[in-house]
C-alpha positions in Angstrom: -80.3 53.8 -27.5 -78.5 55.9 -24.7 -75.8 53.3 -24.9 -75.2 54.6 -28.5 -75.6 58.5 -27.5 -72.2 59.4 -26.1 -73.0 63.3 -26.3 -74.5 64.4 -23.2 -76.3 67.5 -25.0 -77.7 64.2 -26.9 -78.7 62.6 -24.0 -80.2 65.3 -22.6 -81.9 66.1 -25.5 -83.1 62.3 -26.8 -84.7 61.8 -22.6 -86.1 65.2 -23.3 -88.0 64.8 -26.7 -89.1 61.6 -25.9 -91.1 63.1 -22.2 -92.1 65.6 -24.1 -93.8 63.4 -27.0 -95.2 61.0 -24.4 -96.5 64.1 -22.8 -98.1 65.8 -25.8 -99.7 62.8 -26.9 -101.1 61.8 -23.5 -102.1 65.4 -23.4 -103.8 65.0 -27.4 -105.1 61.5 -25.7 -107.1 63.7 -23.0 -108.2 65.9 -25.0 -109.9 63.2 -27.0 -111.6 61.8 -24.8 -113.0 65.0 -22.9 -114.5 65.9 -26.5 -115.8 62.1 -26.5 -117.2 62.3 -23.2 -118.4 65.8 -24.5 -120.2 65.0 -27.1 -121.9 61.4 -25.2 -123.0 63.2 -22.9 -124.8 65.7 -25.3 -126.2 62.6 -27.0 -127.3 61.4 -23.9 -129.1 65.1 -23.4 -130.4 64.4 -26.6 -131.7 61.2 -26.1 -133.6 62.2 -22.6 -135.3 64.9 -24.8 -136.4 62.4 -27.5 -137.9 60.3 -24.7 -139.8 63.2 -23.5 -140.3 64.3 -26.6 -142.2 60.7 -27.5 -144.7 61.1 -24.6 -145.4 64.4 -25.4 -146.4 63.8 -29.2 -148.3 60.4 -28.0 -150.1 62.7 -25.3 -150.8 65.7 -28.1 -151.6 62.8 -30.6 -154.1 61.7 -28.4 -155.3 65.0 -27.3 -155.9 65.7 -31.1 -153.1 68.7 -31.2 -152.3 68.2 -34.7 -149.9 71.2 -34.8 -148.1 70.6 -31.7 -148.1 67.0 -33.1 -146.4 67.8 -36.4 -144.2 70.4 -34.7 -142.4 67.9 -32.3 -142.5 65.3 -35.1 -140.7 67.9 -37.2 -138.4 68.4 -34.2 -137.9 64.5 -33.2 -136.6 64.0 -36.6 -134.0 66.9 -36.0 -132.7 65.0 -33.3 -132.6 61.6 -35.3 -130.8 63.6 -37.6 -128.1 65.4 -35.3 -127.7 61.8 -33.7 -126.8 60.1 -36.7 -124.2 62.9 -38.1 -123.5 64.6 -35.0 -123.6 68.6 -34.5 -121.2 71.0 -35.5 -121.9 74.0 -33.4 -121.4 71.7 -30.1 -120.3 68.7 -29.2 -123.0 66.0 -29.9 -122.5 62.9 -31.7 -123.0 58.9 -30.3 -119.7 57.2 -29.8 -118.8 54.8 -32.1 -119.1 51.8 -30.8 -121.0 49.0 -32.0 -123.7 49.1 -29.2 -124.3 52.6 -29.7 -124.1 52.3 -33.2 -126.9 49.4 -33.2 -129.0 51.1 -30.5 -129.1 54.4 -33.0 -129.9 52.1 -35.9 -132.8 50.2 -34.0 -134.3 54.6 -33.2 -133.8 55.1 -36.6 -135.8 52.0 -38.2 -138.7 52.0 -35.4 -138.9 55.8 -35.9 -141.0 55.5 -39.3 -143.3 53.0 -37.8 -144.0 55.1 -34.7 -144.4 57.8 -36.5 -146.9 56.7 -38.7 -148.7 55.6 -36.2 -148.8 58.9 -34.3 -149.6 60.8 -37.4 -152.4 57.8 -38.4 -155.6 57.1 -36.5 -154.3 54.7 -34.3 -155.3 53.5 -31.0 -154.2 55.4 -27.5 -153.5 52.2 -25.7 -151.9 50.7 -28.7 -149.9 54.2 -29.5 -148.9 54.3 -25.8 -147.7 50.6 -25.8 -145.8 51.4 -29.4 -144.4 54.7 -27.1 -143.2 52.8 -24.3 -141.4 50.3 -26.5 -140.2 52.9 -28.6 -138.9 55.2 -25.4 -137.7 51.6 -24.0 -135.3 51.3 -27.6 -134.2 55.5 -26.1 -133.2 54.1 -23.0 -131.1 51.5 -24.8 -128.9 53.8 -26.8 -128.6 55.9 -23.8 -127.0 53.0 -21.6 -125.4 52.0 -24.6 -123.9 55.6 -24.8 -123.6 55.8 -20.9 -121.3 52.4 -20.6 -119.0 53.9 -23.6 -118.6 57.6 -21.2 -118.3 55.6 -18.3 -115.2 53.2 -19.5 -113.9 56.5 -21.5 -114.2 58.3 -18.1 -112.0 55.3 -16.7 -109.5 55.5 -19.6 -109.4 59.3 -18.8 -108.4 58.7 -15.1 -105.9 56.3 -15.7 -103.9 58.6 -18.2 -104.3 61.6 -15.7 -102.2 59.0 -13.4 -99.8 58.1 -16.3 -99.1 61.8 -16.5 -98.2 61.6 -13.0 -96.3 58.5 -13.2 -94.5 60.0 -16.3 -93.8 63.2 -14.4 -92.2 61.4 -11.0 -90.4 59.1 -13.6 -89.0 61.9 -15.4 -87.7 63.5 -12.7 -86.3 60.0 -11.6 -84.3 60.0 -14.9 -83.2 63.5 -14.4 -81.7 62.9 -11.3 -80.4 59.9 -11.9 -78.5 60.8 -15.2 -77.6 64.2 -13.4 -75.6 62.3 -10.8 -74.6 59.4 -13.5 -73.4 61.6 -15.9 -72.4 65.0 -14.4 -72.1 64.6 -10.6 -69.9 61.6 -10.5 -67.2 62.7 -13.4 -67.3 66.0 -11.6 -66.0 64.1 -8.1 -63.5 62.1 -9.7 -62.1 65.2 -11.4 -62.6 67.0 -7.7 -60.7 63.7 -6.1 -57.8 63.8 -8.6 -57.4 67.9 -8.3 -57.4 67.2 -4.6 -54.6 64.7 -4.9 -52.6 66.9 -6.9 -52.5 69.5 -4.8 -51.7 67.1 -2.2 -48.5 66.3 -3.9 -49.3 62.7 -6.1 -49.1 63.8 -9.5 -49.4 60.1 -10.6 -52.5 60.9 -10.1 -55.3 59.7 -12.9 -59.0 59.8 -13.5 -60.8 56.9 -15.2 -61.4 58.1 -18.7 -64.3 55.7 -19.2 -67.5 57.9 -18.8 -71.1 57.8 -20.2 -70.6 60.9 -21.9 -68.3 62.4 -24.3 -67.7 65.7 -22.6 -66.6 64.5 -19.0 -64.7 61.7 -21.5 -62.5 64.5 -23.0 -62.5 66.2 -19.8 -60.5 63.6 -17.8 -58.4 62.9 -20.8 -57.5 66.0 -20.7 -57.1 66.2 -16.8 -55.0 63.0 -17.5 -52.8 64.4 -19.9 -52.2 67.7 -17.6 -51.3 64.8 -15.0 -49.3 63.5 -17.5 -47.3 67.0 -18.3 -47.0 68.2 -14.9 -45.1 64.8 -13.7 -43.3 65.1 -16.2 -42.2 68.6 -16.0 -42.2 68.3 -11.8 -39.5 65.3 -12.7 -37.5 67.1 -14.7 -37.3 70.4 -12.5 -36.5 68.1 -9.5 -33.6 66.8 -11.7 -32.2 70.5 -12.5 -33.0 71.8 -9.4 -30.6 68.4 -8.0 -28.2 69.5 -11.0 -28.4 72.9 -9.9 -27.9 72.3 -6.2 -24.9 70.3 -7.0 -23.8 72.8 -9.1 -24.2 75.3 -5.9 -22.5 73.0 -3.7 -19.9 73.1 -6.2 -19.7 76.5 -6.5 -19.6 77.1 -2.8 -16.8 74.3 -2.1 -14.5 76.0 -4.5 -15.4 79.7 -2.8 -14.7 78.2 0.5 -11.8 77.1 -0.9 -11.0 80.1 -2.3 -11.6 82.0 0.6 -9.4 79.6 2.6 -6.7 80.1 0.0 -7.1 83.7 0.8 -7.2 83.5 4.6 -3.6 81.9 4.9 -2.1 85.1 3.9 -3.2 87.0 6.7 -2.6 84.6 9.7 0.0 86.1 12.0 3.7 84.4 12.7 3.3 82.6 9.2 6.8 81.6 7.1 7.0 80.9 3.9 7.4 77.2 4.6 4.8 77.3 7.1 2.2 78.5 4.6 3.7 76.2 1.9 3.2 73.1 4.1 -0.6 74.5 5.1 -1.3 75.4 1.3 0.0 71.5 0.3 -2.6 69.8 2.6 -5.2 72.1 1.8 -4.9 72.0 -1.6 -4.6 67.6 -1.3 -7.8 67.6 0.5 -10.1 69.8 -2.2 -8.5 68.0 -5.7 -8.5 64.6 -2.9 -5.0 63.6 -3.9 -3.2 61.7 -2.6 0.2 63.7 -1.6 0.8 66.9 -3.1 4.5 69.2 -3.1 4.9 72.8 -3.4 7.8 73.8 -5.1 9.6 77.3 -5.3 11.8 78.5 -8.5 15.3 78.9 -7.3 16.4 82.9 -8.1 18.8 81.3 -11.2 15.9 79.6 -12.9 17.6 76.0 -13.3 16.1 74.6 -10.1 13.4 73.7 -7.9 13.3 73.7 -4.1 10.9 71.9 -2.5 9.2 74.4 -0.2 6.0 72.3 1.2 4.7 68.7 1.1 1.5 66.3 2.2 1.4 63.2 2.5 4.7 62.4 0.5 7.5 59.7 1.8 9.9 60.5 3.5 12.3 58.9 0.9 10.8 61.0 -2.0 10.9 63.8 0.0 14.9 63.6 0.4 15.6 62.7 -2.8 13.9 65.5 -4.8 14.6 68.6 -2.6 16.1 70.1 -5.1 15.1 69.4 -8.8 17.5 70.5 -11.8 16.1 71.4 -15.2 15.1 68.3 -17.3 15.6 65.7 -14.4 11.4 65.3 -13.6 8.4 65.4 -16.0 6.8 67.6 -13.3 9.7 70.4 -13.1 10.6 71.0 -16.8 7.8 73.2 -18.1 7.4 75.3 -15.1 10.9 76.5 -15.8 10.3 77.6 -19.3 9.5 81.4 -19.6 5.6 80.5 -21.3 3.7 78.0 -18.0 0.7 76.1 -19.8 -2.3 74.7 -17.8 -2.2 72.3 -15.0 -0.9 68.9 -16.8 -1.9 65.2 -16.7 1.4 63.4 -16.8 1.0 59.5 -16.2 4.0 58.7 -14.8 4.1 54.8 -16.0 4.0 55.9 -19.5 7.0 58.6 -19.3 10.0 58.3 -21.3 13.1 57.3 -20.0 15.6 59.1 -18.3 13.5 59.7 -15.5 14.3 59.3 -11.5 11.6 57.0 -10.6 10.9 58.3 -6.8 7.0 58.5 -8.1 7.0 54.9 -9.1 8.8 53.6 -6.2 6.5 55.7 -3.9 3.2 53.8 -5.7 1.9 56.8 -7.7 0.2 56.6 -11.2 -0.7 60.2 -12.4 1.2 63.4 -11.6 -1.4 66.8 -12.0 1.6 69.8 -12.3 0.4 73.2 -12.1 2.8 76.2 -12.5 2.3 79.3 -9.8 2.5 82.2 -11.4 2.3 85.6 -9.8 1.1 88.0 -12.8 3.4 86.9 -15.6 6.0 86.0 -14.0 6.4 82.0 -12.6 7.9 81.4 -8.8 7.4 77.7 -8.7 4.8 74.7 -9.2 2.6 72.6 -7.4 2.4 69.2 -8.2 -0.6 66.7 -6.8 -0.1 62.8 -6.7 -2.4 60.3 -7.3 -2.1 56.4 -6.4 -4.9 56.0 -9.4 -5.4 57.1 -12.7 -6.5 60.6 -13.0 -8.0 63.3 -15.3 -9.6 67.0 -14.9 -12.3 68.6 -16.5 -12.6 72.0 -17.2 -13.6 73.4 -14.0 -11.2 71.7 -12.2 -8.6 73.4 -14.1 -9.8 76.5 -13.7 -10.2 76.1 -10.0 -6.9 74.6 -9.4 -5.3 77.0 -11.4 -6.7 80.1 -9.5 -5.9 78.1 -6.4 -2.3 77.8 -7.1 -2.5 81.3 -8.5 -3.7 83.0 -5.5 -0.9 81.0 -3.5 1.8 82.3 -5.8 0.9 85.6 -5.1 1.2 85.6 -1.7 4.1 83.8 -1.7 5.6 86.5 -4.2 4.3 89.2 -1.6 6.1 87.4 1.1 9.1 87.7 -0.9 8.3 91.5 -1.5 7.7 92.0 1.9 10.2 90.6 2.9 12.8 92.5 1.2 11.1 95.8 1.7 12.6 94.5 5.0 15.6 94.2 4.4 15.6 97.2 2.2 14.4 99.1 5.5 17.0 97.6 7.9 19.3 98.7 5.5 18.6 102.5 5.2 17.7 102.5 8.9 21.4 101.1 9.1 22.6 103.4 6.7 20.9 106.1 8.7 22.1 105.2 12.1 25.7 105.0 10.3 25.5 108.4 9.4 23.9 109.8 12.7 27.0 107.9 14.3 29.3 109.2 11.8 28.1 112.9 11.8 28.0 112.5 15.7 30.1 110.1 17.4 32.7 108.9 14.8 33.8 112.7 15.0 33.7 113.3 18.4 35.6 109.5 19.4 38.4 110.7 16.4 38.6 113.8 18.5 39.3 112.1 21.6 41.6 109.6 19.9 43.8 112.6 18.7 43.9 113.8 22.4 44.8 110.7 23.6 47.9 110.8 21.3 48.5 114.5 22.7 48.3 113.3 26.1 50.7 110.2 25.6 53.0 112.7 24.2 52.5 115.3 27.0 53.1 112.3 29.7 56.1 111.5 27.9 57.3 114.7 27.8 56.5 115.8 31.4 54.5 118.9 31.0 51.7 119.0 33.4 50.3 122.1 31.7 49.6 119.9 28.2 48.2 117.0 30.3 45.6 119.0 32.5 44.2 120.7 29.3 44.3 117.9 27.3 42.3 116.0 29.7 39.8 118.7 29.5 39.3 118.8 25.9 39.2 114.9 26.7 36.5 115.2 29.1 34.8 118.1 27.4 34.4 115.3 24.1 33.2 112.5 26.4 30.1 114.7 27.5 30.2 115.7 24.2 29.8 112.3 23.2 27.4 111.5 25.9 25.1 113.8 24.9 25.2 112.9 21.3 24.1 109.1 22.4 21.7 110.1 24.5 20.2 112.6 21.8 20.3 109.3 19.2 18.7 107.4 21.4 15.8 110.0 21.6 15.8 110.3 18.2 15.5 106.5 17.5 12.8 106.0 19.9 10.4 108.7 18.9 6.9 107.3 17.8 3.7 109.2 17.3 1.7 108.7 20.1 -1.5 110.7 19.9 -3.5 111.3 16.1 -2.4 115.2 16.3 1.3 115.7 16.1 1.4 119.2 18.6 1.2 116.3 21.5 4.7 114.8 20.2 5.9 118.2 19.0 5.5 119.9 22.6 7.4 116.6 24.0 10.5 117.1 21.5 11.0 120.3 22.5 10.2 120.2 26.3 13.2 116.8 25.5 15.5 119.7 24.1 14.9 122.2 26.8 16.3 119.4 29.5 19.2 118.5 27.4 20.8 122.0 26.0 19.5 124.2 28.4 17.9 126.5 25.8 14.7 128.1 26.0 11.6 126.9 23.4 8.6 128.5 22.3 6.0 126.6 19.8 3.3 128.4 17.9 0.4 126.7 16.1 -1.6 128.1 13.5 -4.5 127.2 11.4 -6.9 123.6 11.7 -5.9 121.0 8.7 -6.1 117.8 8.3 -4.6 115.3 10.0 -1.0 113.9 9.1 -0.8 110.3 8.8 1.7 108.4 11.1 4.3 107.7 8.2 4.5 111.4 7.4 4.7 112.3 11.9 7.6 110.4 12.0 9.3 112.2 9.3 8.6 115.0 10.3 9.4 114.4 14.3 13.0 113.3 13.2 13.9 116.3 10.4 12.7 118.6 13.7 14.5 116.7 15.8 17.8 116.8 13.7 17.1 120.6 13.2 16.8 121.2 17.3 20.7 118.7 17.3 22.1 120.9 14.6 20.8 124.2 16.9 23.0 122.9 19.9 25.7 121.8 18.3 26.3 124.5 16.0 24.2 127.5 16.6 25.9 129.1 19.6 21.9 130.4 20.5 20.0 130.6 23.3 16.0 130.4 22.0 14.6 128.3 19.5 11.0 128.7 18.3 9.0 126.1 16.5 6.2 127.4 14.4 3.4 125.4 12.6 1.1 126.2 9.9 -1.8 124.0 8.7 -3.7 125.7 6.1 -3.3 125.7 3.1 -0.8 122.8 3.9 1.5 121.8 6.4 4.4 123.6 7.6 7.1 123.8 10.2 9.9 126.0 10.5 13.0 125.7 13.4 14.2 129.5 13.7 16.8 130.2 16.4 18.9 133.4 17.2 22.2 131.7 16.7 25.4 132.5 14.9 23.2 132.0 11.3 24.0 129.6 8.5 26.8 129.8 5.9 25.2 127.5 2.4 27.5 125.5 0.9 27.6 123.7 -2.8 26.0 120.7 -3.0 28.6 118.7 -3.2 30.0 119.0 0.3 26.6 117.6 1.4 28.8 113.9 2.5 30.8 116.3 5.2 27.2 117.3 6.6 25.2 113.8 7.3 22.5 115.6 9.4 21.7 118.0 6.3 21.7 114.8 3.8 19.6 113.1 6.5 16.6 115.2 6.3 16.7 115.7 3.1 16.5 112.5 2.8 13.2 112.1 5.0 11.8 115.3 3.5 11.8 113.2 -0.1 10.1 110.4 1.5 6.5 111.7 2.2 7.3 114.5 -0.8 7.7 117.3 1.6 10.2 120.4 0.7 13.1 121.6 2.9 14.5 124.9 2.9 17.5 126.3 4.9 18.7 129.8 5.0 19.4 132.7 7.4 17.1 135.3 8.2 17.6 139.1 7.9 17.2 139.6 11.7 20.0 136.9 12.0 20.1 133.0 13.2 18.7 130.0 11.0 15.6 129.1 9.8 14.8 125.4 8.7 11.4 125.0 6.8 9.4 121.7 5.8 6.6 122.3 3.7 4.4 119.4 3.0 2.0 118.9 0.1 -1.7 119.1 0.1 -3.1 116.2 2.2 -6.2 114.6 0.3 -8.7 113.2 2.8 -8.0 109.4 1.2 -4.4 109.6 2.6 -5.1 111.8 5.8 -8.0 109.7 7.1 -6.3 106.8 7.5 -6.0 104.7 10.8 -2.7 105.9 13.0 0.0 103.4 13.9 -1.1 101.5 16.8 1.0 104.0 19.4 4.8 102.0 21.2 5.4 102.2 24.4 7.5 105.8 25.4 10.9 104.4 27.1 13.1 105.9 29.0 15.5 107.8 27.2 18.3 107.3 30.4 21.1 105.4 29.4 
């Protein structure tokens, strides 16, 4: 039967009923027999007083009590009576057995004869003899009755020990089936959570219980099992995907970052970084050579800038590719690049030149290098195998080659803001020369001529002041080289620029003689270094115009710096005569700081006072703190300015 209950509610409950029928009906049992027992002994009670009851109406028969007599026989038969039906107000009835039963039935049928005879004229002795046999019959139905309590009493003691028995068994089977059916499931599920958290998710509980519930329970825990392995399996696979997919990430960001790096290495050429950028660029695609090519300026060619890994014989024989002579160089010469292109070089159509072939390769990637819309080469990558790219190649390689064409685009920017430097510095150090020395050696040229003529003619007087204007123009010219070289050699060397100011003009005082004075006003911001250089030459071209031209003997210098920067050269000179613009190309010094002035968009003014002399002011515009704060020029070395 339990093997058919599965539910352990209905285990519980079928061990349950059945103790507890067992129990009530031992319990009914007991009570059965105490109300047997009960009721024997009152029979027995009964029967003692019907002996005594015998002698005493054979002893009053005797005696001649007649009413005593017929009282007790009255009573005697009340007794017959109650032990033959029993008596409802207490317990008293014979036990039904057949002894008792008989030993009742041989009172009742010698009752009528002893009575008679006590109620009849019969003799003592004989009555007495009929009395003993008659008590005699008493004592019979009271062992009778006496036996049937006494193996009732047995019975009763032997079911008080089945009740114990019952009760140690039924705990017994409660213990048992507590550990059967709930303790052990319950420490296989404990085991298996255990071994999860321990890490084995293949893990499983044995799904064969007693019981239903524990049943669905480790079917359940199973199935969890089941989901979490799973689940665990496939995070460890996107967490690998996604670690790949890191790794990926990073390598191209390194790569990237590499990319970027080359620009800003020191003492790099365009070749240089070309060549660097090739084997680089080989070693994250993992080509097998790879070329860097740069658009010639008439867009019809292809130089070949930078190389890994290519032969030597390859390498001669495409230096230069023309327009329509390779696969690789065609497109990146047409105004609208694509993407980086697959070209398998055994399947390309004839004319073609055949170096990639010879060399051993099989695929050809060709990227153009752009730099914004406009195209300043390709890069090509070589393969000895067959060879395609996915998406994220492309775009990698693409911003790769990108990045690369930018620098080399601001290599070439740079690289004419060179030579577009050099060249106004050249054009500037022609007109200083022009404006200076030209004039002064055309001067000395013409006295030359005079003095030839002068020797040739014999006049001494001609000669000696000829060679003084001679010598007068080679200090002239002495100076001017001298002030040139000053001028040329002036860097800012402190953050504030009254450091360098107070050095020009303490420069002028040892070279013209002429006394200075410099007044500073106000606390602005500082000037960057671009703008102190400026403004160091136009005040140095001002203080060279003052000793050429001004026939003075002070110059003051005075600076303002709120709400914005000014300087103003005043001396006490001969004054200044303006002239129409266009005879600025006869005054090269005036041209040249106008010039500067433009450059850091500063305003220069020249006129002559009412108290006389000439006043130069440069007025700069409002420095922002963005364009003021920035880092000085590291500060060159101060050379001599002896020639």
């Amino acid at each position: 039967m339990f093997h058919r209950v599965r539910s352990l509610v209905g285990k519980l409950a079928l061990i349950q009923t059945s103790f507890l029928l067992v129990a009530l009906a031992s319990i009914a049992f007991t009570l059965w027999v105490s109300w047997q027992l009960e009721g024997g002994a009152g029979a027995i009670n009964e029967a003692g007083r019907m002996r005594m009851l015998s002698y005493r109406m054979t002893l009053s028969q005797t005696e001649g009590r007649v009413p005593e007599l017929l009282r007790d026989v009255g009573s005697f038969e009340a007794m017959v009576e109650r032990l033959h039906k029993g008596d409802a107000q207490r317990p008293l009835f014979v036990p039904d057995t057949a002894e008792c039963r008989e030993g009742l039935a041989r009172i009742e049928a010698q009752w009528p004869k002893f009575r008679a005879s006590l109620l009849g004229s019969s003799d003592s002795r004989e009555l007495r003899s009929q009395a003993d046999a008659f008590v005699a019959t008493v004592d019979e139905l009271v062992g009778a009755i006496e036996q049937t309590i006494a193996a009732r009493t047995a019975i009763l003691g032997g079911l008080c020990f089945g009740l114990v028995v019952l009760v140690v068994a039924a705990s017994v089977v409660f213990v048992s089936g507590t550990f059967v059916w709930i303790v052990q499931p319950l420490q296989r599920l404990r085991d298996g959570l255990g071994q999860m958290a321990g890490g084995n998710l293949a893990v499983r509980v044995d799904e064969e219980a007693s019981v239903e519930e524990f049943t669905s329970l480790a079917m359940g825990f199973n199935q969890m099992a089941t989901a979490l392995q799973q689940a665990y399996a496939g995070l460890e696979g996107k967490v690998r995907e996604k670690t790949a997919h890191l790794a990926q990430q990073n390598e191209r960001l390194e790569a990237l970052y590499d990319v970027a790096q080359m620009s800003g290495q020191a003492d790099q050429t365009l070749e240089t970084l070309a060549h660097s950028f090739a084997h680089k660029l080989a070693r994250i695609a993992r080509a097998d050579a790879s070329a860097v090519r740069l658009a010639a300026e008439d867009g019809e060619r292809l130089l070949l800038l930078g190389q890994a890994c290519l032969p030597q014989a390859m390498i001669d024989a495409e230096r230069c590719l023309r327009k329509g002579e390779c696969a690789c160089g065609a497109p990146a010469l047409t105004p609208t690049p694509g993407n980086p292109r697959v070209i398998a070089i055994q399947t390309l159509p004839a004319p073609k030149l055949g170096h990639c072939e010879l060399a051993g390769f099989q695929t050809a990637i060709s990227i153009p290098m752009r730099a914004g819309p406009r195209l300043v080469g390709e890069v090509e990558l070589f393969f000895y195998s067959e060879r395609r790219l996915n998406e994220s190649e492309s775009v990698l390689l693409d911003a790769l080659v990108g990045q690369f064409g930018v620098q080399v685009d601001n290599l070439r920017l740079v690289s004419r803001d060179r030579e577009m430097a050099v060249s106004e510095e050249r054009n500037l150090l022609a007109q200083e020369l022009h404006d200076s020395i030209a004039q002064v050696l055309a001067f000395l040229k013409i006295q030359v001529q005079l003095l030839r003529g002068a020797m040739a003619k014999n006049r001494p007087e001609q000669i000696e002041r000829v060679v003084d204007e001679i010598d007068a123009g080679v200090k002239e010219c002495y100076a001017n080289v001298r002030e040139l070289l000053v001028h040329f050699r002036t860097r800012p060397g402190h953050e504030d620029i009254e450091h360098a100011l107070r050095n020009t003009l303490a420069k002028f005082e040892r070279q013209s003689g002429l006394s200075t004075h410099l007044s500073l006003q106000g606390d602005g911001l500082p000037l960057p270094p671009d703008h102190q250089i400026q403004v160091l030459h136009i005040v140095q071209e001002a203080l060279s115009n003052v000793r050429k031209h001004a026939q003075a003997d002070h110059v003051s210098l005075r600076v303002e710096q709120l709400p914005r920067w000014s300087f103003e050269v005043q001396d006490n000179g001969r004054g200044f005569q303006p002239r129409p613009p266009d005879d600025s190309h006869t005054h090269v010094g005036l041209q040249i700081m106008r010039e500067r002035a433009q450059r850091i968009g500063a305003q220069l003014s020249i006129d002559s006072p009412p108290e006389g002399g000439t006043r130069v002011r440069l007025s700069l515009p409002v420095q922002s703190v963005f364009t003021s704060t920035r880092a000085p020029a590291p500060p060159a070395p101060q050379p001599s300015t002896q020639t």
